[in-house]
N, C-alpha and C positions, 0 to 999 in steps of 0.2 A: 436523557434516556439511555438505558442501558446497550450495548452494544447489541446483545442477546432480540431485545427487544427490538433494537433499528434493522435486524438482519428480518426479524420476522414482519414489521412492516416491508420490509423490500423487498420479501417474498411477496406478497398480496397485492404490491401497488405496483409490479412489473416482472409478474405471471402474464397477464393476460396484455400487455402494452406493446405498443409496434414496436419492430427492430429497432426502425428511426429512432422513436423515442427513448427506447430504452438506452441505445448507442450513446445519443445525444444526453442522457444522465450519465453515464460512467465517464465519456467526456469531460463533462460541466463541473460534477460534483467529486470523481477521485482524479482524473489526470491533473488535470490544472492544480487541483488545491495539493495533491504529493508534488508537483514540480514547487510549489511555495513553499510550502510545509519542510523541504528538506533545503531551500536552498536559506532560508530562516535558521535552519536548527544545525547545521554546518558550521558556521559562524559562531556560535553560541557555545557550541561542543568547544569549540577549538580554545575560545574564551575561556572557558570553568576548564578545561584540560592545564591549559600552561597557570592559571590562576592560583590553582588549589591541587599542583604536581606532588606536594611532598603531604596531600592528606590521606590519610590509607584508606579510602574510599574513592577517591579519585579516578575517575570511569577511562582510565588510559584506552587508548586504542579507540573509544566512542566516535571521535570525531573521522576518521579513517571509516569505519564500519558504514557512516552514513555516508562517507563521499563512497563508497562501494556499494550501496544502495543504491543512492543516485542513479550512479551511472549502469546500472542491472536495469533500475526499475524502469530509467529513461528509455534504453535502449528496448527493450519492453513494448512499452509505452508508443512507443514509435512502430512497431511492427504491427500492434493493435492498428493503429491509426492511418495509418499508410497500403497495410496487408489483409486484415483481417476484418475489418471493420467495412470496407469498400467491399468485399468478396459478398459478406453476409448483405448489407443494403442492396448491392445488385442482384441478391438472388440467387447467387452461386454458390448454396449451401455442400453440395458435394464437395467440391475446390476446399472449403473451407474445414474440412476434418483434419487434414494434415495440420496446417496451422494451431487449429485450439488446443490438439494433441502436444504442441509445442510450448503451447500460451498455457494449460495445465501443470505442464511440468514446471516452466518457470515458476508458477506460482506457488509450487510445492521449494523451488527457492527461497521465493518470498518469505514464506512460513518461516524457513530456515533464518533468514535474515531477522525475523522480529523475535525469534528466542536468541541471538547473540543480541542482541539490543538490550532484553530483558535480561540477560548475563550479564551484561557490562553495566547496566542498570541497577543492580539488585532489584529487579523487578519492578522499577520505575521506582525504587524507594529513595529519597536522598537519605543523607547524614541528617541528625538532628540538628547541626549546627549549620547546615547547608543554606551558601546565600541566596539571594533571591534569584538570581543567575541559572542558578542550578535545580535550584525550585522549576524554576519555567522551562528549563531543559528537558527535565523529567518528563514535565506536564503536556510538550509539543509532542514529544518523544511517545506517550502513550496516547494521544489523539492521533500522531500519524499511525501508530500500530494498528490502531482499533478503525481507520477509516482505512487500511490497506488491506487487512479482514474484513470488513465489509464489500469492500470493492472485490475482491476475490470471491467472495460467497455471490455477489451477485451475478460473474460471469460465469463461475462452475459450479454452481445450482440453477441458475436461471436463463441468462443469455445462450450458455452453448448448449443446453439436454435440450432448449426447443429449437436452438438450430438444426441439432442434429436429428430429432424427430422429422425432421421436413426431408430425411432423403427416405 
């Protein structure tokens, strides 16, 4: 399914779904699977970096860009889970404006972080001659994009406009 498409399911199936629930998706389905996903694709960078250093496609710097993701997105990640997410479940939607105000901007980060990816990437494209290595580099690399965009559309179109609706 297209990205386009799973953002519009995830409008419709957590529109109208409890805090709980919905919490407990962004949870389940982007925290956990971006802590994988990047400590997978880390590894791998680093692999097809030093492997294929003298091919002139050679995504230098990739493997760096994701350990600074990482630790953006962790850190993140953690103020969601810790700060923000507790505020909204107990009810404390007022409390909680400063925080999404903050957890927005990060994410206008984020965005920043998946076009240097796509730069470093050529757009997720390898070389023709690109091993398998690199092939599946690509291919994590634009799964995490497209599920870190969807996690994004789901907290600032859906999670935080009906938290903030409730003051």
């Amino acid at each position: 399914m297209s990205l386009e498409n799973r953002m519009k399911q995830a409008d419709q199936q957590w529109q109208s779904a409890s805090y709980q629930d919905t919490i407990s998706h962004i949870l389940s389905r982007f925290h956990q699977r971006h802590r994988e996903q990047l400590q997978e694709l880390i590894p791998l960078a680093e692999k097809v970096e030093e492997r294929h250093a003298d091919h002139p496609d050679c995504p230098k710097g990739l493997a760096d860009a994701l350990k600074n993701a990482y630790a953006d997105l962790s850190s993140h990640m953690m103020k969601e889970e810790q700060i923000l997410f507790p505020m909204i479940q107990a009810g404390n939607y007022m409390m909680a404006r400063m925080p999404i105000q903050v957890m927005e901007f990060e994410h206008d980060e984020h965005g920043a972080t998946i076009e240097v990816l796509r730069t470093l990437t050529h757009n997720m494209t390898p070389p023709a001659d690109a091993c398998t290595s690199w092939r599946n580099l690509y291919q994590g690399i634009q799964e995490f994009c497209d599920d870190l965009q969807e996690h994004i559309h789901t907290e600032n179109n859906i999670l935080f406009p009906r938290v903030l609706s409730e003051q």
